[in-house]
Residue frames as a rotation matrix with the C-alpha (Angstrom) as fourth column:
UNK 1
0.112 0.008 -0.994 68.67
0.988 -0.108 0.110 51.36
-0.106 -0.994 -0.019 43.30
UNK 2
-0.891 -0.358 -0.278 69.79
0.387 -0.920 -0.054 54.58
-0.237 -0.156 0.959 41.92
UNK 3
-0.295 0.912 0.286 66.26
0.193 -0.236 0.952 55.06
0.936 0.336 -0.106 39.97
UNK 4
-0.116 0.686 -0.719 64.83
0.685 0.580 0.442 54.70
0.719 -0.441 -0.537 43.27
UNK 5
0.182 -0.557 -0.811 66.74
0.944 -0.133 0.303 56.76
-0.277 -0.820 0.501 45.15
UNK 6
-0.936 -0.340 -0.094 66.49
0.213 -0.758 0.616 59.37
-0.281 0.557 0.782 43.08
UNK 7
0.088 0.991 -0.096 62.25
0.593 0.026 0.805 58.83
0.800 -0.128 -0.586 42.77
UNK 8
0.170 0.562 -0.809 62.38
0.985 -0.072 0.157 59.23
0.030 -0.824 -0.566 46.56
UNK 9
-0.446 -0.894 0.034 65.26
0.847 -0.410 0.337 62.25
-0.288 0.179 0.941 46.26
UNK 10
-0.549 0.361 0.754 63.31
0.660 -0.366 0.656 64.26
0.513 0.858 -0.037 43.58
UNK 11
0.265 0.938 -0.225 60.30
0.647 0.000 0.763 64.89
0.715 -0.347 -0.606 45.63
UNK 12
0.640 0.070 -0.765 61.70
0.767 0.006 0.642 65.76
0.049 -0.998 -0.049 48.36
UNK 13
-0.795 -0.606 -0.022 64.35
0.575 -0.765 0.290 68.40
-0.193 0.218 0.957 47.05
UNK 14
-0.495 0.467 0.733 61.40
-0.006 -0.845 0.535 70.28
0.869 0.260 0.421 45.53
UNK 15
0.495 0.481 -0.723 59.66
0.777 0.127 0.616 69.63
0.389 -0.867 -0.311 49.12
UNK 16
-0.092 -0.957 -0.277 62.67
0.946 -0.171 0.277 71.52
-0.312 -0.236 0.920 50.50
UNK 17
-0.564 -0.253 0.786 62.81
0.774 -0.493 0.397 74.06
0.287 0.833 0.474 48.08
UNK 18
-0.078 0.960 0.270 59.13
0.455 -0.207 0.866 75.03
0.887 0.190 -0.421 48.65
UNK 19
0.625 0.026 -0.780 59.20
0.776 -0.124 0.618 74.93
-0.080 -0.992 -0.098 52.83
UNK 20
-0.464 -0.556 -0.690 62.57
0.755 -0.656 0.021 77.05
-0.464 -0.511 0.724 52.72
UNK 21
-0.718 0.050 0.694 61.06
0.496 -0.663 0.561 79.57
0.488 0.747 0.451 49.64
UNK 22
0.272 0.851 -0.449 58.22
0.784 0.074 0.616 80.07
0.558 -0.520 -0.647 51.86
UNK 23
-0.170 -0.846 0.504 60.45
0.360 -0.530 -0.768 81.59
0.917 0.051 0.395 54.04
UNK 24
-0.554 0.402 -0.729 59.92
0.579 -0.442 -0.685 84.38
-0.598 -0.802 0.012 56.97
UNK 25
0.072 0.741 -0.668 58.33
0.844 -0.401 -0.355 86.99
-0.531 -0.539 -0.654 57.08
UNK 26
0.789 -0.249 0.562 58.60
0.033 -0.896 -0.442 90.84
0.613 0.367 -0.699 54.85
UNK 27
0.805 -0.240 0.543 59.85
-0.545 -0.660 0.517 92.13
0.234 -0.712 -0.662 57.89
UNK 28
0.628 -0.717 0.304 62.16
0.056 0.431 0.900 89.50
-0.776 -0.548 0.311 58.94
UNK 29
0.765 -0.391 0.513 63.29
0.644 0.437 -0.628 89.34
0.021 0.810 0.586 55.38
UNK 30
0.458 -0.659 0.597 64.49
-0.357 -0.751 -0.556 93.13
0.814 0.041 -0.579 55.07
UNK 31
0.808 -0.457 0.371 66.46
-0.273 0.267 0.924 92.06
-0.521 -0.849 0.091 58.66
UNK 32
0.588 -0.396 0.706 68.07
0.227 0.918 0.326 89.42
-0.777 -0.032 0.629 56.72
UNK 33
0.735 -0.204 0.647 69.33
0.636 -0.123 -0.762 91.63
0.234 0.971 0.040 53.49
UNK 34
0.316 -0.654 -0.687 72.86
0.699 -0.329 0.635 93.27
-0.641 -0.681 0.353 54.22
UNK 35
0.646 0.235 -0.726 73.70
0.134 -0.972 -0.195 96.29
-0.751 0.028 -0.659 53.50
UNK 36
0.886 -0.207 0.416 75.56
0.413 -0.057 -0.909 97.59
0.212 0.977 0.035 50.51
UNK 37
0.239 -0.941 -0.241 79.27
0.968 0.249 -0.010 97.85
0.070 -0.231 0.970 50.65
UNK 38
0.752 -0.032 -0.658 79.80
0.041 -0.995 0.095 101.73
-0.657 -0.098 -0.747 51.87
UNK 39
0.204 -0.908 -0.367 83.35
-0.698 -0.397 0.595 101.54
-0.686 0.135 -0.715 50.35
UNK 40
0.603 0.137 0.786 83.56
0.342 0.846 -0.409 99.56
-0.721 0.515 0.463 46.78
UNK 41
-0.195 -0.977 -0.085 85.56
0.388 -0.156 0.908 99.88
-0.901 0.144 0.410 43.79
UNK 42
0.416 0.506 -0.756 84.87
-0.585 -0.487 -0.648 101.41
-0.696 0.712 0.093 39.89
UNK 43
0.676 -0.097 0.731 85.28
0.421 0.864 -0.276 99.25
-0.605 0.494 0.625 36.83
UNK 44
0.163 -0.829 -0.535 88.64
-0.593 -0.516 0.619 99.50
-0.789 0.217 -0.575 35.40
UNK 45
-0.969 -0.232 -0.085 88.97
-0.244 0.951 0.190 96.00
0.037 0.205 -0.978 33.44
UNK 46
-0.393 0.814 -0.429 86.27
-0.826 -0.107 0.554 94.31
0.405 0.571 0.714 31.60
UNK 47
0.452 0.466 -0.761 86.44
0.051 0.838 0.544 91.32
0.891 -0.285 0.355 33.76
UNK 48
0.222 -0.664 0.714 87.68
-0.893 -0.432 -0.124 90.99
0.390 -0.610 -0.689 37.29
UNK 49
-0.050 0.002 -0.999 88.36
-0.082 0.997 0.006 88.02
0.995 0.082 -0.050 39.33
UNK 50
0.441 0.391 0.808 87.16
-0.786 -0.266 0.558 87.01
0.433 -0.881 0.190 43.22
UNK 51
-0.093 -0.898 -0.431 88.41
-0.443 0.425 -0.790 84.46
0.892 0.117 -0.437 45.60
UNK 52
-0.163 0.386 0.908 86.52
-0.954 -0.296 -0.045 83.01
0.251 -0.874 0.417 48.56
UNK 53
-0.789 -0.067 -0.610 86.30
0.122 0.957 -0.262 80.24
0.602 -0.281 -0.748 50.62
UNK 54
-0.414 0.756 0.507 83.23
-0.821 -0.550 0.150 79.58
0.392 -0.354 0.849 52.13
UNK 55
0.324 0.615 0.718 82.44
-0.410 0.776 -0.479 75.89
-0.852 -0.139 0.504 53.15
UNK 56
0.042 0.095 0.995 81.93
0.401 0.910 -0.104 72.81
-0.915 0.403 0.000 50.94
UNK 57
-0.622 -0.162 -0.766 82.62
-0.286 -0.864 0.414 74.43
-0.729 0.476 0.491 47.42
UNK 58
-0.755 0.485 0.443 79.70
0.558 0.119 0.821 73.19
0.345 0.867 -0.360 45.49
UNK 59
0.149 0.848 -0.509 77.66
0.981 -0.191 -0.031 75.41
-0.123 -0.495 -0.860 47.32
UNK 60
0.515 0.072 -0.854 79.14
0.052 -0.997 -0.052 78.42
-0.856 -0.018 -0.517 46.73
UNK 61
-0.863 -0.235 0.446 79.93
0.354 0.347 0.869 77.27
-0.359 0.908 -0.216 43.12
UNK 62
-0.392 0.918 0.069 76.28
0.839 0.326 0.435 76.63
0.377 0.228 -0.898 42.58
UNK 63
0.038 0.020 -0.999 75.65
0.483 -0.876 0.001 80.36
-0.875 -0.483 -0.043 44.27
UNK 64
-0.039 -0.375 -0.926 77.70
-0.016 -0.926 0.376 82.25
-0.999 0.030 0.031 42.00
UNK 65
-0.857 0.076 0.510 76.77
0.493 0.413 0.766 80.37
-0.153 0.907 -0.391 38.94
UNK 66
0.076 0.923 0.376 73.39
0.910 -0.218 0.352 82.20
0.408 0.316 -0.857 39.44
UNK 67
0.179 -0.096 -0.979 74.97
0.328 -0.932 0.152 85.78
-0.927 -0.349 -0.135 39.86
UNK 68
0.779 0.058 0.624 74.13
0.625 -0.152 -0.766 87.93
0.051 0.987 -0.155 36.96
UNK 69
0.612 -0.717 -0.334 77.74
-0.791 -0.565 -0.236 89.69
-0.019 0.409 -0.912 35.40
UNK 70
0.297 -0.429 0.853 79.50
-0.387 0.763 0.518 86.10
-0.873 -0.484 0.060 36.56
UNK 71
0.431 0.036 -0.902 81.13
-0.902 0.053 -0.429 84.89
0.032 0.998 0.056 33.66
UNK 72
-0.021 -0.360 -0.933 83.01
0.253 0.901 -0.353 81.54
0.967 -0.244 0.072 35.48
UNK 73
0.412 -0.043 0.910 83.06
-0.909 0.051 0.414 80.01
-0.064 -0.998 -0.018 38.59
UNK 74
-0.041 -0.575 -0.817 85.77
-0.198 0.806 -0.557 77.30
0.979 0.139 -0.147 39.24
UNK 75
0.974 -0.055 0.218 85.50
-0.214 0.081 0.974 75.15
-0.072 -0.995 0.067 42.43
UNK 76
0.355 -0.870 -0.341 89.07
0.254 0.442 -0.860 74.26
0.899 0.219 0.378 43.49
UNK 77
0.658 -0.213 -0.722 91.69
0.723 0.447 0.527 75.16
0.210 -0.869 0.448 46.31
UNK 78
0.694 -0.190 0.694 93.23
-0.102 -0.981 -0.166 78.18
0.713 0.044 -0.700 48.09
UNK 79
0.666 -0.202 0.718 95.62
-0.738 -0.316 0.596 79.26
0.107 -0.927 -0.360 50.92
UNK 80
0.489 -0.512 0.707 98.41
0.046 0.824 0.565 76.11
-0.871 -0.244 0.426 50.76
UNK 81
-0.402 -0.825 -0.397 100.69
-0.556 -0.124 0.822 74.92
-0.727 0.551 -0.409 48.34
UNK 82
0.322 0.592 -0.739 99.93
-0.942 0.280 -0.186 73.64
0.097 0.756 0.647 44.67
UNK 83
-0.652 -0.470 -0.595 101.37
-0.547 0.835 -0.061 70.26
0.526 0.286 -0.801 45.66
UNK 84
-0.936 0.217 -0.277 98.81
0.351 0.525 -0.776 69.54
-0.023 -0.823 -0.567 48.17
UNK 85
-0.039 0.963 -0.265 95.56
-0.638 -0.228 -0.735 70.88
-0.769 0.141 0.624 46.71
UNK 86
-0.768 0.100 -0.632 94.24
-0.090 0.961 0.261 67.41
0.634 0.257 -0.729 46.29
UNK 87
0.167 0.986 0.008 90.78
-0.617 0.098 0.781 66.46
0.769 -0.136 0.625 47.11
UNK 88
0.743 0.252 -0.620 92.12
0.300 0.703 0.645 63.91
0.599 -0.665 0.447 49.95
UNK 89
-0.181 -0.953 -0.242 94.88
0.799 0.001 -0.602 65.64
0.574 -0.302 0.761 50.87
UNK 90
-0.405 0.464 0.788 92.74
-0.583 -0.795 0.168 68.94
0.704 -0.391 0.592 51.41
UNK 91
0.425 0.855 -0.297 90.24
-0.165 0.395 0.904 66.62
0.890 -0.335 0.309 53.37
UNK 92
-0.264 -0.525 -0.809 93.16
0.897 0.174 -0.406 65.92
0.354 -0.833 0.425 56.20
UNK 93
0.760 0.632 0.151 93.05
0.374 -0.616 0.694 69.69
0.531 -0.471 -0.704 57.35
UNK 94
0.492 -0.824 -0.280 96.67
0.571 0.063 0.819 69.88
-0.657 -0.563 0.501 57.33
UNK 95
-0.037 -0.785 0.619 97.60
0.999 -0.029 0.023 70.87
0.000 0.619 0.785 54.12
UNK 96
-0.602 -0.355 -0.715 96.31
0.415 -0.904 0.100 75.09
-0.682 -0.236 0.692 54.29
UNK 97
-0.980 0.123 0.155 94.28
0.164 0.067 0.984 74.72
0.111 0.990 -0.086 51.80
UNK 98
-0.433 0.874 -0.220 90.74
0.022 -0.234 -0.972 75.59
-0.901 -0.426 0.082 51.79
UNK 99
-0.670 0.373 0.642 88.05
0.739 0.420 0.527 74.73
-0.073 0.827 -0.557 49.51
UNK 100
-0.341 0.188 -0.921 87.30
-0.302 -0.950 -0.082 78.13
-0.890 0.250 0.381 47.56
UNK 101
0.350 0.924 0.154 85.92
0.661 -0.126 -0.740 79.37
-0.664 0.361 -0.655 44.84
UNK 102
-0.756 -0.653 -0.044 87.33
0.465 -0.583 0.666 81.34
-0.460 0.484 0.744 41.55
UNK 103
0.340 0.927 -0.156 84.87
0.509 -0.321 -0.799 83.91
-0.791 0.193 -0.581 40.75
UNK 104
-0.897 -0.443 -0.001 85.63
0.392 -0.796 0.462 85.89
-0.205 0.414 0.887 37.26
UNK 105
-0.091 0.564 -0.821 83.19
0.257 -0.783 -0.567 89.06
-0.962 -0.263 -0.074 36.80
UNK 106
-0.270 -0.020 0.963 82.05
0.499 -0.858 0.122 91.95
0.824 0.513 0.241 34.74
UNK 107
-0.776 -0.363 -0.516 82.90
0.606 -0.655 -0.451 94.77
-0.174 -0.662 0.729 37.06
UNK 108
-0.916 0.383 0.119 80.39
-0.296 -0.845 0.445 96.83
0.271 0.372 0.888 34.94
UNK 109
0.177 0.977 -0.120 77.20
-0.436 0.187 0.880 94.68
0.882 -0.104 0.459 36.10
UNK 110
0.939 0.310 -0.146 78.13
-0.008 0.446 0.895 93.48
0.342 -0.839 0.422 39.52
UNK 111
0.110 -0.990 0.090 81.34
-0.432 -0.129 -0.892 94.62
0.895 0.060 -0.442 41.52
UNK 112
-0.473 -0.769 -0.430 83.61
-0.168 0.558 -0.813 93.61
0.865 -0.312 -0.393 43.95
UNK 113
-0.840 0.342 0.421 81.84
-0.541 -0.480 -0.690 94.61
-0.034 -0.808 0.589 46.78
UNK 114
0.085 0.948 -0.305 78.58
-0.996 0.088 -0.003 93.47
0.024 0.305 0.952 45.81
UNK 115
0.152 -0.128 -0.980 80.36
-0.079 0.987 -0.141 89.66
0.985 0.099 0.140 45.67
UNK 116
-0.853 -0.425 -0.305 81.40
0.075 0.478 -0.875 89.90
0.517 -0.769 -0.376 48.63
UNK 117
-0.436 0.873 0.216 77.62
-0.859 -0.333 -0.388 91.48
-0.267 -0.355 0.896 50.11
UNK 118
0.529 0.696 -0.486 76.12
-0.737 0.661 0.144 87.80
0.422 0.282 0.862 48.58
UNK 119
-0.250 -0.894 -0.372 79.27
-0.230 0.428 -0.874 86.05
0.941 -0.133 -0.312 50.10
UNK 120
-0.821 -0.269 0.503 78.27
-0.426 -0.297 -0.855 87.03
0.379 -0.916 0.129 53.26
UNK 121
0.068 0.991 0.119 74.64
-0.996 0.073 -0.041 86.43
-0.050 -0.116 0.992 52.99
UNK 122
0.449 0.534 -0.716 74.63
-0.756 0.655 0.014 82.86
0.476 0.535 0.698 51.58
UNK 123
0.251 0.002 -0.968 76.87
0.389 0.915 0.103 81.51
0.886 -0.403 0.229 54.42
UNK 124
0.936 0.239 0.257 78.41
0.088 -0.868 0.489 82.35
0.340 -0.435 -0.834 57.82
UNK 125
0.519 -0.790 0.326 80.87
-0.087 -0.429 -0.899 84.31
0.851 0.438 -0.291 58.99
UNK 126
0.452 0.061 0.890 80.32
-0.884 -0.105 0.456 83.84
0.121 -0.993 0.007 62.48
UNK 127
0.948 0.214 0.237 82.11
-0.290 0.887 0.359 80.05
-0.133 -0.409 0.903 62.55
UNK 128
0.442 -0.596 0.670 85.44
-0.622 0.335 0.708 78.84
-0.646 -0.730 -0.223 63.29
UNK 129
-0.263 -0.133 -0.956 86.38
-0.963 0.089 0.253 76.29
0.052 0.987 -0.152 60.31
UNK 130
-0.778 0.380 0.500 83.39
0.470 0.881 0.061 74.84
-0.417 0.282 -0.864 59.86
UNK 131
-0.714 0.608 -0.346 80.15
-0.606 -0.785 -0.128 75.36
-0.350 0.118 0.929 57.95
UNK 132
0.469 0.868 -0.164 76.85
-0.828 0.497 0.260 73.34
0.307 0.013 0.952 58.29
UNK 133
0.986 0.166 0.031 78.34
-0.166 0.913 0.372 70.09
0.033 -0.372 0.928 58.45
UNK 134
0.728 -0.676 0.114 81.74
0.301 0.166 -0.939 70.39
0.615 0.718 0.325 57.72
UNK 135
0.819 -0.560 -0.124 84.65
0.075 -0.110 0.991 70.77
-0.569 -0.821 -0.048 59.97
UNK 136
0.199 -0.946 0.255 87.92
0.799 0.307 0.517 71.59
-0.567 0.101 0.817 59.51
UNK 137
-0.211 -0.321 -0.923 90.43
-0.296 -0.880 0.373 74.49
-0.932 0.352 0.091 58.34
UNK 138
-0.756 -0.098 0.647 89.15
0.562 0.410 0.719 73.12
-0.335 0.907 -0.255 55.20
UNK 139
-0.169 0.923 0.346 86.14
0.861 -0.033 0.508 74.46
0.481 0.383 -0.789 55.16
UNK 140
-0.218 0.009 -0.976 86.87
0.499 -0.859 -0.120 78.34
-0.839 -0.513 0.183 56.42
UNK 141
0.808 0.589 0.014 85.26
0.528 -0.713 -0.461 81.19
-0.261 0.380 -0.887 55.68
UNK 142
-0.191 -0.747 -0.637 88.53
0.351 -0.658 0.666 83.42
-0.917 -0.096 0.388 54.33
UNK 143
0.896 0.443 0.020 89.00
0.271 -0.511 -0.816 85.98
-0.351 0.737 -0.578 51.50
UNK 144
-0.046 -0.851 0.523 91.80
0.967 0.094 0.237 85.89
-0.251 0.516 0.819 48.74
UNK 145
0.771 0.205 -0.604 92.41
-0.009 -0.943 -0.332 89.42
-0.637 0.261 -0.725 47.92
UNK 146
0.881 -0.097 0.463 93.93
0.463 -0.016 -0.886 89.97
0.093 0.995 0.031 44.49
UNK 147
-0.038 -0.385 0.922 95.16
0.534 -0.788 -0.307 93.41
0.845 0.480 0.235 45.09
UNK 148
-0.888 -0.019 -0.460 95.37
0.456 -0.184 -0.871 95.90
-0.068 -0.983 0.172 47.82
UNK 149
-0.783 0.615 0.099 92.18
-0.222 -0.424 0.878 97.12
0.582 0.665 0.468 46.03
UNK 150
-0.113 0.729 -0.675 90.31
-0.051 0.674 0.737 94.13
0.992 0.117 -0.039 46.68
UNK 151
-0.490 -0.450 -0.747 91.88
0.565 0.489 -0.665 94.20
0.664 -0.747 0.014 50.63
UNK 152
-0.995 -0.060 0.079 90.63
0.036 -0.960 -0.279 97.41
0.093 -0.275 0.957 51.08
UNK 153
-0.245 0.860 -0.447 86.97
-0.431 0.317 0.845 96.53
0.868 0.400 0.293 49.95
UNK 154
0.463 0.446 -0.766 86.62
0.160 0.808 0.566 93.76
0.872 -0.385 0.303 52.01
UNK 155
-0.652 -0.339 -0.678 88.27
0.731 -0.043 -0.681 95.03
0.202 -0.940 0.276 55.52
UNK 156
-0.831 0.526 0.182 85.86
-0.527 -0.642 -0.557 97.81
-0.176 -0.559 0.810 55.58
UNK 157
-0.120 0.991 -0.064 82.67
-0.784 -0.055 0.618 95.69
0.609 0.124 0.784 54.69
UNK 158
-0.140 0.209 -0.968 83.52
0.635 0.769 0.074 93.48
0.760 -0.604 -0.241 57.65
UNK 159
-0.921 -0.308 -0.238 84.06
0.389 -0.702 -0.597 96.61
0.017 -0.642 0.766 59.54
UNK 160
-0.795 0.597 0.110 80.99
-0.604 -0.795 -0.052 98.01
0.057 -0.108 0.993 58.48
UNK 161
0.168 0.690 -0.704 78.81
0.138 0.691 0.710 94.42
0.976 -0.216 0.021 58.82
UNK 162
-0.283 -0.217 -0.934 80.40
0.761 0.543 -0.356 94.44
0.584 -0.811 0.012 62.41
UNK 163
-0.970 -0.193 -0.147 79.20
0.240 -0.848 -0.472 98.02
-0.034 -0.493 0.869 63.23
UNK 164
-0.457 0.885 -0.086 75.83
-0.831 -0.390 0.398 97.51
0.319 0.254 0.913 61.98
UNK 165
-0.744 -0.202 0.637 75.63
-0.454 0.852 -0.261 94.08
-0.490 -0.483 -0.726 63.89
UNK 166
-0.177 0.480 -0.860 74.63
-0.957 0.119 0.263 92.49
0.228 0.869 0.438 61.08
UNK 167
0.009 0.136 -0.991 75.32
0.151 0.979 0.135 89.33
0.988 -0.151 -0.012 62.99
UNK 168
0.725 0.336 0.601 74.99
-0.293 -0.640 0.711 88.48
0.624 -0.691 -0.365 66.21
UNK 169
0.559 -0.827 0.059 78.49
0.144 0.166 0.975 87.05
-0.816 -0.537 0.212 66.93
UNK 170
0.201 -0.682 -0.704 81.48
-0.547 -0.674 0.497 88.79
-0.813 0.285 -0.508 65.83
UNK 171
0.949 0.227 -0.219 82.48
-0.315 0.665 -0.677 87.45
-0.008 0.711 0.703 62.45
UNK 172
0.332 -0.819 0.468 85.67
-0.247 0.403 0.881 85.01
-0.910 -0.408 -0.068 61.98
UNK 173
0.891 -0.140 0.431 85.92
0.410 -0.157 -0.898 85.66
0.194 0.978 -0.083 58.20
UNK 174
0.213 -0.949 -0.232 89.73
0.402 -0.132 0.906 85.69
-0.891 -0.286 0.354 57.42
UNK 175
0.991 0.083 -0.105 91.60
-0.078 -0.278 -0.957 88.04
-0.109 0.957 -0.269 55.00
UNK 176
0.413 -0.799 0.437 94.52
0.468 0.598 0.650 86.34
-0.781 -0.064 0.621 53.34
UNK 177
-0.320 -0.460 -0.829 96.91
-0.832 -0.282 0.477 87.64
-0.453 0.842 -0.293 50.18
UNK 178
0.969 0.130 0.211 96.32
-0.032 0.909 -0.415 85.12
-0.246 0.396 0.885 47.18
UNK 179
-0.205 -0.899 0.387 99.40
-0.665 0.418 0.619 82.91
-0.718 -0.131 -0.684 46.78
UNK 180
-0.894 -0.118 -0.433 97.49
-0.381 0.708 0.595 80.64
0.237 0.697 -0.677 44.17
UNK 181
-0.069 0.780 0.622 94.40
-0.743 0.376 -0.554 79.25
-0.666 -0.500 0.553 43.27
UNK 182
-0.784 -0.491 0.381 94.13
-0.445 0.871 0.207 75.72
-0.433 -0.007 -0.901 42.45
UNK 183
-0.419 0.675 -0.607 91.39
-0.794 0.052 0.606 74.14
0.441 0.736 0.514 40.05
UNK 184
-0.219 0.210 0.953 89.59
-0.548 0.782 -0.298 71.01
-0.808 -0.587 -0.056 41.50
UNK 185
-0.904 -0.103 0.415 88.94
0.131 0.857 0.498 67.78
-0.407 0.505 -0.761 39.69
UNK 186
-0.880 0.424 -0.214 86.92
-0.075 0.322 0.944 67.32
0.469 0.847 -0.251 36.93
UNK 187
-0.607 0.640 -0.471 84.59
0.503 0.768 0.396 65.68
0.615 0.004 -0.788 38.68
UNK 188
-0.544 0.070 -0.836 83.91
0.453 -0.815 -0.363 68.81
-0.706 -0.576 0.412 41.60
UNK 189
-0.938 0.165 -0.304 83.13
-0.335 -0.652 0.680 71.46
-0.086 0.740 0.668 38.21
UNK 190
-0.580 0.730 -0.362 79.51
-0.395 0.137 0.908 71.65
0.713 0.670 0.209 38.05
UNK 191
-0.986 0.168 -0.005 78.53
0.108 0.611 -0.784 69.85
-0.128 -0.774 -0.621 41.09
UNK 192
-0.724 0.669 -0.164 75.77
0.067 -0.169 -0.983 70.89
-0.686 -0.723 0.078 42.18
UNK 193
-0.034 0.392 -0.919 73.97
-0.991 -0.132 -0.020 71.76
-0.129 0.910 0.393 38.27
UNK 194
-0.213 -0.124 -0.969 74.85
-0.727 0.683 0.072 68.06
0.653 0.720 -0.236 37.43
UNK 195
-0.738 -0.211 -0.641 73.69
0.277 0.771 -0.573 66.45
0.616 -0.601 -0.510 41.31
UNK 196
-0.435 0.516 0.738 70.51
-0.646 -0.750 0.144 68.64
0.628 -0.414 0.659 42.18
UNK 197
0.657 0.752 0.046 68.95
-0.563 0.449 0.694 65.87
0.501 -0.482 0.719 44.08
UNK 198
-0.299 -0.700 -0.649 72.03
0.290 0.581 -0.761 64.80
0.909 -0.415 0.029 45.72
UNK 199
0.827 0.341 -0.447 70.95
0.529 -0.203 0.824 65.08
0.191 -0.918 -0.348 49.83
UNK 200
-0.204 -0.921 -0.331 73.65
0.948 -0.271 0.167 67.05
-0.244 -0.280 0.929 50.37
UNK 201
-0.882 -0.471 0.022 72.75
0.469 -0.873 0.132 69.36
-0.043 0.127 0.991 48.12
UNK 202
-0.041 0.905 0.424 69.47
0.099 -0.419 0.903 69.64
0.994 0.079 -0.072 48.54
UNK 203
0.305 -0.175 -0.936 70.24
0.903 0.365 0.227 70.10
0.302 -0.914 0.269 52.38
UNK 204
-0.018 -0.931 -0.365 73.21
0.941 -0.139 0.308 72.51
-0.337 -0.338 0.879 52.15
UNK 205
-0.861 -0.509 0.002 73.21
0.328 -0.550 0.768 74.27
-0.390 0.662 0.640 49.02
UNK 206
-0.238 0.684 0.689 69.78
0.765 -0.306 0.567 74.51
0.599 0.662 -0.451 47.18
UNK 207
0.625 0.503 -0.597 68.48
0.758 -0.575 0.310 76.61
-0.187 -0.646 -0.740 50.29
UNK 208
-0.693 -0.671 -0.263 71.81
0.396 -0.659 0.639 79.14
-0.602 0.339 0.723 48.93
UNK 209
-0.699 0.300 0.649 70.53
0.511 -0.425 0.747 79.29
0.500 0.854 0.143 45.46
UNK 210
0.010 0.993 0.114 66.93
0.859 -0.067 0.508 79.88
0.512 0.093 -0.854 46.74
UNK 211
0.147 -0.445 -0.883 68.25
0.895 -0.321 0.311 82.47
-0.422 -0.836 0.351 49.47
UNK 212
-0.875 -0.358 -0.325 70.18
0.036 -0.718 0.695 84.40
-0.482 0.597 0.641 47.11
UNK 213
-0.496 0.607 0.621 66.95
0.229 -0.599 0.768 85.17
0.838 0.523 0.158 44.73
UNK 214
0.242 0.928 -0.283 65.11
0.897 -0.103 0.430 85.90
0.370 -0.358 -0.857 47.51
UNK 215
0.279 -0.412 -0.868 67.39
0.669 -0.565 0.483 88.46
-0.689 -0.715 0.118 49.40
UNK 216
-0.105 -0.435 -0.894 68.61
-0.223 -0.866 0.447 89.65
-0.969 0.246 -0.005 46.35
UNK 217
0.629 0.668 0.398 66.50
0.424 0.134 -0.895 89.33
-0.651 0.732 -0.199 42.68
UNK 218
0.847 -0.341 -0.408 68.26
-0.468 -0.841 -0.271 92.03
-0.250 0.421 -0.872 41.36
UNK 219
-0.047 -0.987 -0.157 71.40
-0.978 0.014 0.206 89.75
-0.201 0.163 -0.966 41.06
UNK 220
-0.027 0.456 0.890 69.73
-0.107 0.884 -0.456 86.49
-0.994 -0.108 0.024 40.82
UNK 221
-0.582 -0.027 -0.813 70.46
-0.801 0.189 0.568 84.77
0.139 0.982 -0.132 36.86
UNK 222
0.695 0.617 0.370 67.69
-0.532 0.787 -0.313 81.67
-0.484 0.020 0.875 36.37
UNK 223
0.911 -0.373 -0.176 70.12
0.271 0.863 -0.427 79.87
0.311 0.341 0.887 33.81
UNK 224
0.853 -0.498 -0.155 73.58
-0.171 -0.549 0.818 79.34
-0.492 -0.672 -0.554 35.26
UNK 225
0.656 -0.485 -0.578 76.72
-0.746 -0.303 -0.593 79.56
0.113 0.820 -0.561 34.20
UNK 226
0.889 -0.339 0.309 78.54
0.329 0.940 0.085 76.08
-0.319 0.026 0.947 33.55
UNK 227
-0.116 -0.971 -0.211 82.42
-0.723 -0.063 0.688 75.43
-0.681 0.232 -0.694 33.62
UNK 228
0.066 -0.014 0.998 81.67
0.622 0.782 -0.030 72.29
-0.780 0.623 0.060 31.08
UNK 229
0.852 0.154 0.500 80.20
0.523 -0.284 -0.804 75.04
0.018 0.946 -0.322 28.29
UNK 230
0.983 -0.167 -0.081 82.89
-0.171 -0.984 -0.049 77.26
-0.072 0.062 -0.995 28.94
UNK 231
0.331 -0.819 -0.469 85.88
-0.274 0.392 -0.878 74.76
0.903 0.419 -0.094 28.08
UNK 232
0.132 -0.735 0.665 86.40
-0.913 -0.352 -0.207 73.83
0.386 -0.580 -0.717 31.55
């Protein structure tokens, strides 16, 4: 049954693929590319480290795995306490937690700013906690900030998305302090690299990946980076 299901599966992801690559228009495209972060930071430290909740976190795993300077990307759990960042416990929508995203960098090929400028793009900002299918304060849009660096960054490039109405409803992207960020299970790491033909992700998430080279080549990696090779 899985063979099968995975015959039909196949096809149809690269269907998918094809229809969304297609795409709009030039013209709509530039629309659709947001603007570089007026107010970003200089590399100080050979690696930095990001923090973002965005939705279902193999999707924005599976994102940043194909940003070139990205050296890891852990899915796991933000915003709550380290006793309660559990995959079913997170799933209640009680515990504070939010299913994020541990980004670590190279400041010197792709900064802070610039994560957050693909952040923005590859989901939205404009919902409530939910995204695509998902419901629930699980699944908010919110930035960990590190540092007051990182706080700074990201309050003016909502400030300046929200002055260039980059969207067309106000955005509901939260900025929290980090307090802890929380690895997910085994089984989470990799999703999306090790489940390309899962309907989900060929639903949700491939249309990310495919997004992000289109909108923005220049940051687009073809082979991504895996938390398996990297001891995780």
């Amino acid at each position: 049954m899985e063979k099968t299901m995975t015959g039909i599966i196949r096809p149809l992801a690269v269907a998918a693929l094809l229809a969304f690559c297609a795409g709009p228009s030039v013209a709509d495209e530039a629309a659709n590319v947001l603007p570089s972060p007026a107010v970003d930071n200089e590399p100080e430290q050979p690696t930095e480290t990001a923090v973002l909740a965005g939705g279902c976190f193999w999707g924005m795993q599976g994102v940043f795995q194909h940003v070139k300077g990205v050296k890891r990307v852990l899915a796991g759990y933000s915003g709550g306490a380290r006793d309660t960042a559990q995959y079913e416990m997170v799933g209640t929508g009680t515990t504070g937690n939010a299913e994020s995203v541990q980004i670590v960098f190279d400041p010197k090929v792709i900064s802070y700013g610039q994560i957050l400028r693909i952040y923005f793009s590859v989901m939205d900002p404009t919902t409530l906690d939910y995204q695509g299918p998902d419901e629930g304060t699980q699944y908010r849009s919110e930035i960990f900030y590190a540092n007051l660096d990182q706080q700074r960054i990201a309050k003016a490039y909502i400030a300046q998305l929200t002055k260039a109405h980059a969207f067309s409803d106000p955005i509901m992207t939260q900025l929290g302090a980090l307090r802890g960020f929380y690895p997910a299970e085994v089984y989470h790491q990799d999703y999306l690299i090790l489940h390309p033909y899962q309907p989900y992700i060929v639903i949700n998430d491939l249309p990310k990946i495919a997004k992000l080279k289109r909108l923005y080549p220049q940051f687009y990696a073809d082979k991504p980076v895996r938390v398996a090779r990297n001891g995780g």
